[in-house]
C-alpha positions in Angstrom: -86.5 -122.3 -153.8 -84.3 -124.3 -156.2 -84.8 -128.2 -156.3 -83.4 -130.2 -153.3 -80.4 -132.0 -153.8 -81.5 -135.0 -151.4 -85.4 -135.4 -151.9 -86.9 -136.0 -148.8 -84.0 -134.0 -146.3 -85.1 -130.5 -144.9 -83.0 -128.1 -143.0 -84.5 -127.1 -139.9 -82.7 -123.7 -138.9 -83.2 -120.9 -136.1 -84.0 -124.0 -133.1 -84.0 -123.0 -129.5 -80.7 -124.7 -128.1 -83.0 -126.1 -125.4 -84.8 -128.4 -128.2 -83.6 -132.0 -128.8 -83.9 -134.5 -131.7 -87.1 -136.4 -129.6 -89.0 -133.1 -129.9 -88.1 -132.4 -133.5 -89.5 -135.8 -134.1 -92.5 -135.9 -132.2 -93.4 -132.3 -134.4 -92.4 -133.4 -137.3 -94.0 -137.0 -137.4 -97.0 -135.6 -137.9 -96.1 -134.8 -141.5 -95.3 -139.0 -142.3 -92.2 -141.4 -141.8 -89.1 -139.5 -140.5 -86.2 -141.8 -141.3 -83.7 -139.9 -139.8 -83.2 -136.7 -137.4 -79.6 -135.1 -137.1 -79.3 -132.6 -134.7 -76.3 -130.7 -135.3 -74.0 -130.3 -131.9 -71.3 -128.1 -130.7 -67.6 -130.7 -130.9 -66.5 -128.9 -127.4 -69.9 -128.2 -125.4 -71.8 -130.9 -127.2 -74.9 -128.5 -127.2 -77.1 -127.3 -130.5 -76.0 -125.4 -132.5 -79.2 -124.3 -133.9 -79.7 -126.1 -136.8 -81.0 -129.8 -137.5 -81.4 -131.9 -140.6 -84.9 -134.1 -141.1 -85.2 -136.9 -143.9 -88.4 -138.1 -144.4 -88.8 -141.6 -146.3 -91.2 -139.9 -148.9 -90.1 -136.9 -150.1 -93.4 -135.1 -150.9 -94.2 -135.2 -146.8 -90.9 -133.4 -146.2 -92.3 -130.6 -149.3 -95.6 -130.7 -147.2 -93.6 -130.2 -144.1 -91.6 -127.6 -145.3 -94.7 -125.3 -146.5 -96.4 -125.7 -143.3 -93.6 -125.2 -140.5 -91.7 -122.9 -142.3 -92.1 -119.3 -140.0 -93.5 -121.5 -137.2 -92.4 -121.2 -133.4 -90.8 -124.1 -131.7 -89.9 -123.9 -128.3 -90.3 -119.7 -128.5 -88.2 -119.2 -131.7 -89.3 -119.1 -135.0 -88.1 -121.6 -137.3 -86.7 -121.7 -140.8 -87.5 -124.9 -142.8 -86.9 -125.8 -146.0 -85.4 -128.2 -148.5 -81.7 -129.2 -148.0 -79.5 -128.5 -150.5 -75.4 -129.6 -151.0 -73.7 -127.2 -149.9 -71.9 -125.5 -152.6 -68.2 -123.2 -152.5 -70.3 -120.3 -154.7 -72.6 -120.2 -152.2 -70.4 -119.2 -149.4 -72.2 -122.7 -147.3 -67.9 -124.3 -147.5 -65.4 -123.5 -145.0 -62.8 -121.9 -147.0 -59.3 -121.9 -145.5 -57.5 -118.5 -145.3 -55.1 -118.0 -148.5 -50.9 -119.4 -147.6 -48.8 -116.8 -146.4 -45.8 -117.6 -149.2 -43.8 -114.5 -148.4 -44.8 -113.2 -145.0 -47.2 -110.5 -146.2 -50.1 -110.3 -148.8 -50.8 -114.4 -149.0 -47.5 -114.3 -151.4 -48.6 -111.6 -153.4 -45.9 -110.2 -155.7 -45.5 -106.8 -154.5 -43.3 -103.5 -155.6 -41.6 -102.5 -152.0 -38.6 -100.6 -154.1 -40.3 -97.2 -153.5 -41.6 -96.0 -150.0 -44.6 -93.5 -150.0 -43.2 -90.9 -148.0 -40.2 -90.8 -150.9 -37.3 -92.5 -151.4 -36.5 -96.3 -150.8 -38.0 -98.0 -147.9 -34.3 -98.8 -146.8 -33.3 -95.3 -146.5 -36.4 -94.5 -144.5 -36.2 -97.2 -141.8 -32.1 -96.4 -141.5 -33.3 -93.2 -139.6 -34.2 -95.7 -136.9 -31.4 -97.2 -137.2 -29.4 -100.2 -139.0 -31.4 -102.2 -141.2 -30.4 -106.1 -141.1 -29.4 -107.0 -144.2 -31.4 -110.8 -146.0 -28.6 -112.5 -145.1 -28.7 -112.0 -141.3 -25.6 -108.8 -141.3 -26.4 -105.2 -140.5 -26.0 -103.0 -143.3 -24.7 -100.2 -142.2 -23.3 -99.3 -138.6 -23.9 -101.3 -135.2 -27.0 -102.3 -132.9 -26.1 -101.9 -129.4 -22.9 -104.0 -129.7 -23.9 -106.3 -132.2 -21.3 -106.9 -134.6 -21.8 -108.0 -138.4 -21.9 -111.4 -139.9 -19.7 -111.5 -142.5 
């Protein structure tokens, strides 16, 4: 375990969703001076989410709490604690948003769509189907069920 970013905080993971921040505290005061307990809480349901974070006011009773609860049961789950760290984009603990769509496929990828796998251009293999509309809003080549060309 590296060193904790905020001395003194543990993470308290794998809780029963039935356990509240009175019985983390009434557990944990055992190991000194808890100045905080943050239960962490679904925006919609407001109901645990599992997780909790624990500060103690020294932080060698939160070490001591760590070592002795870690692997424990709580309210008939078995319970990760440990140190709180930052959470950190390399470790995968940051919401990342999903890359922008600049062109409508790929995330805006520049892409080669001159040549179609099957052979030939991607135009000429879609035209079986029928007429391709051309960028600028037109049909190519031929009609679509009585739709005339723009231009």
């Amino acid at each position: 375990m590296r060193e904790a970013d905020w001395p003194g905080k543990l993470f308290v993971g794998g809780l029963n969703t039935e356990t509240t921040e009175k019985t983390l505290k009434a557990v944990f005061r055992s190991f000194g001076r808890i100045a905080k307990v943050l239960l962490i809480k679904d925006r919609e349901t407001k109901k645990s989410r599992g997780f909790a974070f624990i500060t103690f006011e020294r932080p060698v009773d939160a070490k001591d709490a760590a070592k002795t609860m870690n692997g424990k049961s709580l309210n008939g789950k078995t319970i990760k604690v440990e140190e709180a760290n930052k959470p950190s984009s390399e470790s995968g603990n940051k919401r990342r948003r999903p890359p922008v769509d600049h062109d409508g496929y790929g995330g805006g990828q520049d892409r080669d769509y001159s040549e179609h796998p099957g052979g030939g251009t991607y135009r000429v293999a879609y035209e079986s189907y029928g007429p391709v509309p051309s960028p600028a809003g037109g049909v190519i080549k031929g009609t679509l069920g009585g739709y005339r060309p723009s231009g």
